[in-house]
Backbone of each chain as ProteinMPNN parsed JSONL, in Angstrom:
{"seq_chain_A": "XXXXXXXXXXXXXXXXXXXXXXXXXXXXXXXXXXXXXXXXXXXXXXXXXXXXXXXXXXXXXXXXXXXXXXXXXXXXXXXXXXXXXXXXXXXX", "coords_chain_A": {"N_chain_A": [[30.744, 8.002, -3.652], [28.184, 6.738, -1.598], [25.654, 4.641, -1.615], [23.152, 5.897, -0.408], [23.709, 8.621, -0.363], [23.358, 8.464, -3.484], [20.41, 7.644, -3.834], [19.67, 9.665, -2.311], [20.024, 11.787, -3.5], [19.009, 11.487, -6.245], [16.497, 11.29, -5.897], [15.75, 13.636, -4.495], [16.286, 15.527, -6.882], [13.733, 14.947, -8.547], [12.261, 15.098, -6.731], [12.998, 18.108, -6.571], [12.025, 19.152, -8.892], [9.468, 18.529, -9.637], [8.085, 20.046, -7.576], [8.719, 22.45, -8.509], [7.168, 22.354, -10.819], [4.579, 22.044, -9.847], [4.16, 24.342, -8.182], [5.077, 26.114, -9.005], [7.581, 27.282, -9.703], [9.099, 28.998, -10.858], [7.634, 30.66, -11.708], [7.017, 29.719, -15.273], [4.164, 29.488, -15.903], [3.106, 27.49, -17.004], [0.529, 25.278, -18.734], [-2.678, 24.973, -17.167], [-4.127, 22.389, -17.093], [-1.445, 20.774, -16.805], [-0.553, 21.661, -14.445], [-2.116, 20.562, -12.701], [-2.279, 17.809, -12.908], [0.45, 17.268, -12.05], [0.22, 17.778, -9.885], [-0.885, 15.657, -7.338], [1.184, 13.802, -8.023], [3.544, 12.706, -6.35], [1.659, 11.377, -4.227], [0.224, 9.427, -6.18], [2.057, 7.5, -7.748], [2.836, 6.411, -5.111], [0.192, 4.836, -4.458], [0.087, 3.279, -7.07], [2.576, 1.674, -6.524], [1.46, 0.595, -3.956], [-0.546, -1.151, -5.067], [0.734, -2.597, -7.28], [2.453, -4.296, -5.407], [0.263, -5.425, -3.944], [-1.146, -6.581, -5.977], [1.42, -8.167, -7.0], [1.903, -9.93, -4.59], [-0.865, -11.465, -4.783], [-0.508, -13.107, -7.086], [1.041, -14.097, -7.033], [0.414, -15.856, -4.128], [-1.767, -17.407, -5.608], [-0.368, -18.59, -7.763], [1.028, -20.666, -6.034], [2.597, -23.368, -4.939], [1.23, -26.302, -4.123], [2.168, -28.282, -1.281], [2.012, -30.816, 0.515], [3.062, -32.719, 2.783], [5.187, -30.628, 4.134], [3.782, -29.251, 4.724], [1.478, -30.49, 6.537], [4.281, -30.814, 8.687], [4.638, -27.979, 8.972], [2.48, -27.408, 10.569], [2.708, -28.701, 12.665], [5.032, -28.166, 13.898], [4.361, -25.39, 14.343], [2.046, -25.802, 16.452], [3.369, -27.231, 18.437], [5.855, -24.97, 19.205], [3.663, -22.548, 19.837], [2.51, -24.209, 22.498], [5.43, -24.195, 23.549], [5.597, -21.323, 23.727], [3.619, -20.746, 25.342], [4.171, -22.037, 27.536], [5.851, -20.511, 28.742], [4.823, -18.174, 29.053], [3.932, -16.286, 27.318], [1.348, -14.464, 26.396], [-1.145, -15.094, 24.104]], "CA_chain_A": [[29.415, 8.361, -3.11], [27.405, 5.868, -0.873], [24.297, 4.154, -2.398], [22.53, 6.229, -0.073], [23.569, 9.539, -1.277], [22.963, 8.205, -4.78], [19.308, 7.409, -3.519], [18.636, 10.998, -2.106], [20.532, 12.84, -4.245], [17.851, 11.233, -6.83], [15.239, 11.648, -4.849], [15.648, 15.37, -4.297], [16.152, 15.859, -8.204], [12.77, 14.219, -8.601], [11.335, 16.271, -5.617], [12.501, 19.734, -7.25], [11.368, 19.076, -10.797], [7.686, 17.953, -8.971], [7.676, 21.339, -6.691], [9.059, 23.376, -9.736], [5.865, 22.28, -11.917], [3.538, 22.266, -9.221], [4.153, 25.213, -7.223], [5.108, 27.506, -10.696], [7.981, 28.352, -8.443], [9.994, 29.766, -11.872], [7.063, 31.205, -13.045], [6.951, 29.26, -16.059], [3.236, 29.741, -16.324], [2.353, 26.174, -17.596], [-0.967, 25.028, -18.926], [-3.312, 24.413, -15.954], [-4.239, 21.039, -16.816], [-0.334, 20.042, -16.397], [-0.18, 21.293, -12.976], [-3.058, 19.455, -12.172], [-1.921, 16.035, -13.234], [1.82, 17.204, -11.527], [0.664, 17.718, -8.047], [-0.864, 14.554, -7.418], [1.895, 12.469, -8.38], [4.085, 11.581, -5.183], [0.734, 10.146, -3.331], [-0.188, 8.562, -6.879], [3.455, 6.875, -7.53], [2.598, 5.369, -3.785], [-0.963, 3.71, -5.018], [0.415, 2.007, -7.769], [3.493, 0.956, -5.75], [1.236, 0.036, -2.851], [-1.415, -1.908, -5.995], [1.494, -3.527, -7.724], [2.874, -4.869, -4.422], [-0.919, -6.527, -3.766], [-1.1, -7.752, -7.399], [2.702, -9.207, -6.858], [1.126, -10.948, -3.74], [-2.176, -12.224, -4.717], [-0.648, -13.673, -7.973], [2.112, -15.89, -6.169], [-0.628, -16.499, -3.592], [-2.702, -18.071, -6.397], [0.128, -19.81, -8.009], [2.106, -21.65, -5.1], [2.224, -24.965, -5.476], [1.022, -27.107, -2.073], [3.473, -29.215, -0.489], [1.241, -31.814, 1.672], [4.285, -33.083, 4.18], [5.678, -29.795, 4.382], [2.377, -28.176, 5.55], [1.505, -30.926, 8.326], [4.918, -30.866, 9.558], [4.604, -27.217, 9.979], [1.095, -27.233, 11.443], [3.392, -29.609, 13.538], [6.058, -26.854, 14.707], [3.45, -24.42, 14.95], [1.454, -26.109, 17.747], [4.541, -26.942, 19.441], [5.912, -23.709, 19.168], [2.659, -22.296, 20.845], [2.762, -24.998, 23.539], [6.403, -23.224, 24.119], [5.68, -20.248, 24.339], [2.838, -20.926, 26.575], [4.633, -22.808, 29.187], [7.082, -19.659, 29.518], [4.15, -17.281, 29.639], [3.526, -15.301, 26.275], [0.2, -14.749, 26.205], [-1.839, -14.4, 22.952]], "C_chain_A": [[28.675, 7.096, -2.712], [25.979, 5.56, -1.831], [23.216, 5.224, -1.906], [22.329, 7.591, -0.58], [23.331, 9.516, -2.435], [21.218, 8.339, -4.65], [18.554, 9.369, -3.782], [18.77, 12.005, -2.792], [19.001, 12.54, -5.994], [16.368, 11.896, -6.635], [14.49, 13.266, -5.008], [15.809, 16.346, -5.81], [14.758, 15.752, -8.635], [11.934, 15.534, -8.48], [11.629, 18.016, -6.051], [11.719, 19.597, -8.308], [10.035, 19.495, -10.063], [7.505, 19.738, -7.982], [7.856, 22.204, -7.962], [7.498, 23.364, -10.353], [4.6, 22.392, -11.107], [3.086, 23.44, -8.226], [4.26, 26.657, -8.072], [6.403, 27.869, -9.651], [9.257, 29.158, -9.756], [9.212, 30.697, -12.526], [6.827, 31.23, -14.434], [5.477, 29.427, -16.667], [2.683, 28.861, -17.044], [1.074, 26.351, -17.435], [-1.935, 24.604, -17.525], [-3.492, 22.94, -15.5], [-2.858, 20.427, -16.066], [-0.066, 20.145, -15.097], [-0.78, 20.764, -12.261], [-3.05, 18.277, -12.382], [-0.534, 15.968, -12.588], [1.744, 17.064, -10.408], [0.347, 16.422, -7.633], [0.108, 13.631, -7.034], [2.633, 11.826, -7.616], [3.055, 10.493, -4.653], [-0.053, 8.925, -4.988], [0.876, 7.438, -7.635], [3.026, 5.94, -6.313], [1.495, 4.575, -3.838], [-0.594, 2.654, -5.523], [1.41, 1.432, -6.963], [2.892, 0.129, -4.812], [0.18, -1.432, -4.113], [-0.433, -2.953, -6.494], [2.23, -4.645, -6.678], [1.43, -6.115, -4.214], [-0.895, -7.219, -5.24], [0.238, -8.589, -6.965], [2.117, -10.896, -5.817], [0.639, -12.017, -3.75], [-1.639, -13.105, -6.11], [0.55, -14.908, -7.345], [1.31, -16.551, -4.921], [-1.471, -17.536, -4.237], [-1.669, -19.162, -7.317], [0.993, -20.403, -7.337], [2.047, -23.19, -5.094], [2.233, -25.784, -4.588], [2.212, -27.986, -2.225], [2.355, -29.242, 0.821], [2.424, -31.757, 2.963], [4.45, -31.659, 4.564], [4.87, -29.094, 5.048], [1.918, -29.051, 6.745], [2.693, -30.991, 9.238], [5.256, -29.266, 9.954], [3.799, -26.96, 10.646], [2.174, -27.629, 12.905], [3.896, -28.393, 14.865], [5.352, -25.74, 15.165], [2.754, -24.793, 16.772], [2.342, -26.399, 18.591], [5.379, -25.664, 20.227], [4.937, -22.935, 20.246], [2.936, -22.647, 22.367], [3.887, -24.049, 24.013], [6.456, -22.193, 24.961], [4.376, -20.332, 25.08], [3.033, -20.794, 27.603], [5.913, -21.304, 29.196], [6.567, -17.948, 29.767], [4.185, -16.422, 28.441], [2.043, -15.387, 25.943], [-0.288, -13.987, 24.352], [-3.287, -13.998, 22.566]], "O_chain_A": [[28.542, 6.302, -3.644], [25.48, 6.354, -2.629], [22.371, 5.554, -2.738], [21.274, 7.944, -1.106], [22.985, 10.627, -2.836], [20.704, 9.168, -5.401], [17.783, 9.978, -4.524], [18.006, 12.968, -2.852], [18.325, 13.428, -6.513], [15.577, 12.692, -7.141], [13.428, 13.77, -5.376], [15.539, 17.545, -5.883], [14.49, 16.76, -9.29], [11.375, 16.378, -9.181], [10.815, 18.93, -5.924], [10.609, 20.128, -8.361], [9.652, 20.66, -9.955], [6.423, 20.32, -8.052], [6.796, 22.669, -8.381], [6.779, 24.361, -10.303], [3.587, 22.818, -11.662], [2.01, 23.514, -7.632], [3.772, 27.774, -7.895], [6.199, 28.737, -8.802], [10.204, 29.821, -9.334], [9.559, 31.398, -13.477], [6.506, 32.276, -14.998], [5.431, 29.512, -17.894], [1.766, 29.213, -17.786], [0.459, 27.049, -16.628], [-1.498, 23.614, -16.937], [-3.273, 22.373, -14.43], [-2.937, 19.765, -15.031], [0.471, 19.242, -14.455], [-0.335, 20.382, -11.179], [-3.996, 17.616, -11.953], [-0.092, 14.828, -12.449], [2.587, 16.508, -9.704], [1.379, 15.768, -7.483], [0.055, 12.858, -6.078], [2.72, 10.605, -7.748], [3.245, 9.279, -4.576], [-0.683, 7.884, -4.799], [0.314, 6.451, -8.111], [2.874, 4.74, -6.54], [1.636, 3.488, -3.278], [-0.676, 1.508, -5.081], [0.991, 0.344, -6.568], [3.414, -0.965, -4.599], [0.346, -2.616, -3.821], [-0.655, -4.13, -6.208], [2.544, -5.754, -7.109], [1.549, -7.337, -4.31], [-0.598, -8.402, -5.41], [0.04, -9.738, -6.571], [1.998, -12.097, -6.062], [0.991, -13.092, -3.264], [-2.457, -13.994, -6.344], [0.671, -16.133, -7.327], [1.529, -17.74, -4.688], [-1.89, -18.48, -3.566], [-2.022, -20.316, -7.562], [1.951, -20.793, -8.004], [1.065, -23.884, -5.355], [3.336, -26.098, -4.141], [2.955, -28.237, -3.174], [1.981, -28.405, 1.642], [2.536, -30.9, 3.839], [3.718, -31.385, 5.515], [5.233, -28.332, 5.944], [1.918, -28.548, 7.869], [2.476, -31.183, 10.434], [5.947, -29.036, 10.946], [4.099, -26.193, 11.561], [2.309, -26.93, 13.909], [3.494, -27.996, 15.959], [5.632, -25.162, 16.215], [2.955, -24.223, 17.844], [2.224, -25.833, 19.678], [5.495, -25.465, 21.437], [5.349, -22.716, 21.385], [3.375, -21.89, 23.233], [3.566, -23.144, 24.784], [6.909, -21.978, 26.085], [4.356, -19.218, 25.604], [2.598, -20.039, 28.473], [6.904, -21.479, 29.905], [7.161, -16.98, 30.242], [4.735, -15.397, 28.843], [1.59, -16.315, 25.273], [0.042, -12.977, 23.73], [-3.504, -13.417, 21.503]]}, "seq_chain_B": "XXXXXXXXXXXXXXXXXXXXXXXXXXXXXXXXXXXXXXXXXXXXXXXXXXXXXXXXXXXXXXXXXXXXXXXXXXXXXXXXXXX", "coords_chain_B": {"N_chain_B": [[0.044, -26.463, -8.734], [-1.617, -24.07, -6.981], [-4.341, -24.721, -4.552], [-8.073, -24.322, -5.02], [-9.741, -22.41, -2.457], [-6.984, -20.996, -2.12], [-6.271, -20.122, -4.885], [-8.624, -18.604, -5.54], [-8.226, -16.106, -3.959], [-5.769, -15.373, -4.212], [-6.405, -14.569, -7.079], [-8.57, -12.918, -6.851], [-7.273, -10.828, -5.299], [-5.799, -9.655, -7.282], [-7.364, -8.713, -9.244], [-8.596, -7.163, -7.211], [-6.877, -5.299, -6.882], [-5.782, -4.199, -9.823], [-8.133, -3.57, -10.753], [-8.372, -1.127, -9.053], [-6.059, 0.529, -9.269], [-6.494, 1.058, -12.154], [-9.057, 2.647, -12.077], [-7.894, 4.901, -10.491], [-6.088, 5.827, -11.76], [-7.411, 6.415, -14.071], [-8.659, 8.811, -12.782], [-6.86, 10.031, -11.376], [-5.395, 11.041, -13.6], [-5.913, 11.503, -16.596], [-8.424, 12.209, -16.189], [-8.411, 15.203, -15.707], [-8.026, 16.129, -18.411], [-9.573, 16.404, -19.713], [-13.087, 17.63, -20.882], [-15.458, 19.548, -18.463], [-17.977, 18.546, -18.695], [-18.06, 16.389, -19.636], [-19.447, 12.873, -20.269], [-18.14, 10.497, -18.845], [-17.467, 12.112, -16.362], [-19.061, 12.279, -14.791], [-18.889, 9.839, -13.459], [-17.132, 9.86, -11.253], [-15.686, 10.318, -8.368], [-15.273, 14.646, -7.035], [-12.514, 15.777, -7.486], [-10.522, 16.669, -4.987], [-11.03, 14.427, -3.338], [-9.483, 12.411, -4.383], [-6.778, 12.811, -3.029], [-7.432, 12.988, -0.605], [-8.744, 10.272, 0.436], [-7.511, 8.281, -0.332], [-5.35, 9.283, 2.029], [-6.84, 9.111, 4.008], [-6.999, 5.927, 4.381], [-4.391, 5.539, 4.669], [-4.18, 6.146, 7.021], [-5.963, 4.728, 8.816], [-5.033, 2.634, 8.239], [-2.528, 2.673, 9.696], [-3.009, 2.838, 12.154], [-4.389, 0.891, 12.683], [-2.123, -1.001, 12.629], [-0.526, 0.192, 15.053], [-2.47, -0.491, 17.103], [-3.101, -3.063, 17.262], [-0.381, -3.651, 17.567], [0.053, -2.407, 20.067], [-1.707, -3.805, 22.002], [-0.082, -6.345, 21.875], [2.196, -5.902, 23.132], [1.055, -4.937, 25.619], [-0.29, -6.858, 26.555], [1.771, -8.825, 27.096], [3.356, -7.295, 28.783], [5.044, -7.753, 32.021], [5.593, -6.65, 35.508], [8.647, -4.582, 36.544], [10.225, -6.93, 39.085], [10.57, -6.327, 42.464], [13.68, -6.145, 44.344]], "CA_chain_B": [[-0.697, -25.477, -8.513], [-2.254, -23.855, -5.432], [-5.909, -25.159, -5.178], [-9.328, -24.09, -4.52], [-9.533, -20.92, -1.752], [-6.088, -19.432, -2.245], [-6.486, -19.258, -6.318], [-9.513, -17.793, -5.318], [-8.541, -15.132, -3.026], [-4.653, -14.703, -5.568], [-6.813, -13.755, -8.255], [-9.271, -11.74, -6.124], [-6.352, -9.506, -5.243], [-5.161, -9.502, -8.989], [-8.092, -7.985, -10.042], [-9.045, -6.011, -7.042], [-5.235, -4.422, -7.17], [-5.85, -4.018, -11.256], [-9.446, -2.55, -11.397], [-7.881, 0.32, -8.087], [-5.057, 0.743, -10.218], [-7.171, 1.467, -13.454], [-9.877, 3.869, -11.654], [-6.857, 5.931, -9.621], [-5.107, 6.219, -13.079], [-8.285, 7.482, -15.087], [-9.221, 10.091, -11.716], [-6.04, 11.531, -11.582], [-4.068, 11.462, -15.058], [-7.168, 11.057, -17.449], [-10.022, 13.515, -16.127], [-7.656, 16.605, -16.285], [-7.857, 16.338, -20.259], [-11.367, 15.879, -20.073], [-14.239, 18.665, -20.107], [-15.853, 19.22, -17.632], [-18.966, 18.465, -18.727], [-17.985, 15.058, -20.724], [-20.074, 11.621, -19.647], [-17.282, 10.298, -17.921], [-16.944, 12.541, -15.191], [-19.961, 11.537, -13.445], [-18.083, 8.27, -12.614], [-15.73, 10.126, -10.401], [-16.179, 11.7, -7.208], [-14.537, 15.373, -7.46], [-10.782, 15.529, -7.44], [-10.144, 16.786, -3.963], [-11.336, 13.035, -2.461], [-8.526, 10.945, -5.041], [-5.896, 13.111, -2.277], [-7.963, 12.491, 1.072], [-9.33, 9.076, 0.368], [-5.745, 7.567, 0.433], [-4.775, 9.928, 3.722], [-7.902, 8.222, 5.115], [-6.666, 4.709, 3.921], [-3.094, 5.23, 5.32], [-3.59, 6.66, 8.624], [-6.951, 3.362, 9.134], [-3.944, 1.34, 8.267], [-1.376, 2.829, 10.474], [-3.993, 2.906, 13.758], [-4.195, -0.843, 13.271], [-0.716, -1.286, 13.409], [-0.303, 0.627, 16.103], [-3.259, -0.779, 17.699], [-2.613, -4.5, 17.083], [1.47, -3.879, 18.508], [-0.264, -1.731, 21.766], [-2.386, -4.838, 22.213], [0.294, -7.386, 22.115], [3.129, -5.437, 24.133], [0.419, -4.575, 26.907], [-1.17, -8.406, 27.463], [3.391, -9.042, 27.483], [3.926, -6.388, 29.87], [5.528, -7.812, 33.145], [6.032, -5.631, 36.026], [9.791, -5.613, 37.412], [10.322, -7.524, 40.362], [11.058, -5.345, 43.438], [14.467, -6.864, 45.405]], "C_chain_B": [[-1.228, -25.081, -7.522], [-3.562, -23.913, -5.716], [-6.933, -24.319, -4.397], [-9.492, -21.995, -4.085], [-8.451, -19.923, -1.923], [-6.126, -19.174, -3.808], [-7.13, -18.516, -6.135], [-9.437, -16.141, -5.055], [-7.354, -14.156, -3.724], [-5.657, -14.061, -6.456], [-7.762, -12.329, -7.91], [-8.255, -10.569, -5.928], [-5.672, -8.899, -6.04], [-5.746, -8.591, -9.406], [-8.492, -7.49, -9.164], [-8.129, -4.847, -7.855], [-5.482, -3.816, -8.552], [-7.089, -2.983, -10.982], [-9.075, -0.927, -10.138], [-6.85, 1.097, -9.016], [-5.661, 2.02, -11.414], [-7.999, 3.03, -12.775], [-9.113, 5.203, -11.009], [-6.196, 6.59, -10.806], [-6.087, 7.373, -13.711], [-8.549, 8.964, -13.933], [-7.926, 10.991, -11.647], [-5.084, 11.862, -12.614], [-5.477, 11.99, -16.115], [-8.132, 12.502, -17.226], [-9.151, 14.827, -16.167], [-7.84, 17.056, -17.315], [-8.855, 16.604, -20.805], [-12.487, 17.024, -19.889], [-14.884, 18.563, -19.461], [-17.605, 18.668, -17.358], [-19.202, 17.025, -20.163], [-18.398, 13.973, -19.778], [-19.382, 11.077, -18.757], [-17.34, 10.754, -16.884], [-17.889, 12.614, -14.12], [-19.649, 10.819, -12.918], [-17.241, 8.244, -11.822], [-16.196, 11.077, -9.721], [-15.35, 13.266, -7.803], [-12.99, 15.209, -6.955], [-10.345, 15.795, -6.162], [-10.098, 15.075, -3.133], [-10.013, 12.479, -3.202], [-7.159, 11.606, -4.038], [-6.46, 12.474, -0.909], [-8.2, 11.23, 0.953], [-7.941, 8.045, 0.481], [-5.065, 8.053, 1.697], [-5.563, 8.824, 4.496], [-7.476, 6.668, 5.401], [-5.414, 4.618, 4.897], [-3.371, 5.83, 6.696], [-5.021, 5.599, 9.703], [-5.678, 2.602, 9.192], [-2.752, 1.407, 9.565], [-1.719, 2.814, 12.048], [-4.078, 1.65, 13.536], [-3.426, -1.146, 13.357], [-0.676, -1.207, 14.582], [-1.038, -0.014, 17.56], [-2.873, -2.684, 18.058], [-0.871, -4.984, 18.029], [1.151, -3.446, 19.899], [-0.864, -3.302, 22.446], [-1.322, -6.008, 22.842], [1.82, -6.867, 23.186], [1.844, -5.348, 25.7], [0.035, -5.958, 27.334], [0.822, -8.713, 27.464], [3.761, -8.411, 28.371], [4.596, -7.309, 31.597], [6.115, -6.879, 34.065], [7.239, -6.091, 36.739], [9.608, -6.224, 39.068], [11.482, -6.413, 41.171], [12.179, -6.443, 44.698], [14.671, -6.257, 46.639]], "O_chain_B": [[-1.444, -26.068, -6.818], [-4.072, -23.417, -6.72], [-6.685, -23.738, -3.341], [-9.43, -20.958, -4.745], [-8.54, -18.695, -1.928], [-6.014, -17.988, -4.12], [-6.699, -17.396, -6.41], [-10.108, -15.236, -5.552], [-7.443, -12.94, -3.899], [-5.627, -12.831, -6.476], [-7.738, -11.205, -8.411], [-8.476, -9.456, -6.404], [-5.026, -7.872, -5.827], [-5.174, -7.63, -9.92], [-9.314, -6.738, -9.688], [-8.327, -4.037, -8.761], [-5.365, -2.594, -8.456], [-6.956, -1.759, -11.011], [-9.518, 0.183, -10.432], [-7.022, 2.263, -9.372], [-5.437, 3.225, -11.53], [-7.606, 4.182, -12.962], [-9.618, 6.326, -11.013], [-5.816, 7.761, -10.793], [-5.887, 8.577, -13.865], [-8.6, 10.089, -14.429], [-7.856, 12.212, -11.792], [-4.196, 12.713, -12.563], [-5.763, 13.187, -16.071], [-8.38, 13.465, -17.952], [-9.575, 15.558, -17.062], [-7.873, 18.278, -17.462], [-9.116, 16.941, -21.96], [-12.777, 17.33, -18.732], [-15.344, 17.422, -19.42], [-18.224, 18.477, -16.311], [-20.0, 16.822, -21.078], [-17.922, 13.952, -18.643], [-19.917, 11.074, -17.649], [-17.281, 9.881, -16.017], [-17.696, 12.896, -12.938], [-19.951, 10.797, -11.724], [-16.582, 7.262, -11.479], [-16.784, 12.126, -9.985], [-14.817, 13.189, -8.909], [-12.582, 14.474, -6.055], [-9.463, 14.965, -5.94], [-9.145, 14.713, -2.443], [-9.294, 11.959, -2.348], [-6.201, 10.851, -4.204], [-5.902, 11.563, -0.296], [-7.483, 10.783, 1.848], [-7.624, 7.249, 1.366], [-4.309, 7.327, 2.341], [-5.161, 7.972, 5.289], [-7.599, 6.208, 6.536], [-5.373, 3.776, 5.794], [-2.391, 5.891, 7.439], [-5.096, 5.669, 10.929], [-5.355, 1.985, 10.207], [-2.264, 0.462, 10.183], [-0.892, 2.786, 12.96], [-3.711, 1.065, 14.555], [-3.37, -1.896, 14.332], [-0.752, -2.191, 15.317], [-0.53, -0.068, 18.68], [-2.441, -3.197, 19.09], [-0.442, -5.939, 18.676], [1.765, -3.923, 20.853], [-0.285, -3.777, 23.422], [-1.506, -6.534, 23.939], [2.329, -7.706, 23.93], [2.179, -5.872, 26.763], [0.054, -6.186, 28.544], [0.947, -8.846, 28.681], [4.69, -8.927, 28.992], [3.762, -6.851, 32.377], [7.086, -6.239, 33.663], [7.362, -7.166, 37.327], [8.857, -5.811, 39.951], [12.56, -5.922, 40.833], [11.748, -7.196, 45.572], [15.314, -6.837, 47.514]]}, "name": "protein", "num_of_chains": 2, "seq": "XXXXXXXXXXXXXXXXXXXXXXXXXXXXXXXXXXXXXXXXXXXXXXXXXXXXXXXXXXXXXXXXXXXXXXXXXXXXXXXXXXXXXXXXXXXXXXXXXXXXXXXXXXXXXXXXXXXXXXXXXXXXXXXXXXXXXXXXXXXXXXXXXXXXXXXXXXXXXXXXXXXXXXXXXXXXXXX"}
């Protein structure tokens, strides 16, 4: 089995459970609160994923550690670069 | 260490990211448990917004994409040359 079918085959285990509890589709007749903290949960799974991604970010943003040379010689390549694509007509 | 503005702006996104985190957690795991008439739940719009308020978020985000790539394909555009 391909990584990929491993993926969706996951996926779609996930995605019944989550319709099962949120939709009652067995008629199980769960407590109210629970299906109200079940439906939710794909777009709240994607918050934190999208939150933990900005924390990941902003915390290697804050500890990178400068490199002088390395930063004027790409200012360097940058403005060259530009220049480049100037002279061959990319406008920005 | 990275100095000055980007610690600044790393930690800024530490602790926005953290305190969104925290408030998204208590609005939709948390207030479920909670009566409806407990101190807390003034501090939270009603539950329908913690679904729309992220639609709204992702489809602002996905019009500036879109907007930002229309932008830079259209000032690139060249029309073909007619032989």
């Amino acid at each position: 089995m391909t990584k990929l079918m491993q993926w969706l085959f996951g996926a779609s285990l996930l995605g019944g459970l989550w319709a099962l509890v949120s939709f009652d589709l067995l008629d199980l007749n769960l407590p109210h609160t629970y299906r109200e903290v079940a439906w939710p949960m794909p777009l709240y799974l994607l918050v934190s994923f999208g939150c933990f991604s900005l924390a990941t970010v902003g915390y290697r943003v804050a500890t990178f550690n400068d490199c002088d040379a390395a930063a004027k010689e790409l200012q360097e390549q940058i403005r060259e670069a530009r220049e480049d694509l100037r002279r061959r007509g990319l406008k920005m | 260490m990275a100095t000055g503005v980007d610690q600044a702006v790393g930690m800024g996104l530490v602790l926005f990211s953290l305190a969104l985190f925290s408030y998204y957690s208590v609005w939709v795991v948390v207030l479920p448990f909670m009566d409806g008439d407990h101190m807390l739940q003034q501090y939270f719009l009603p539950r329908e917004y913690s679904v729309i308020l992220p639609g709204i978020a992702a489809v602002v985000l996905l019009l500036m994409i879109g907007a930002f790539t229309a932008a830079v394909v259209w000032m690139n555009h060249k029309p073909k040359k007619v032989d």
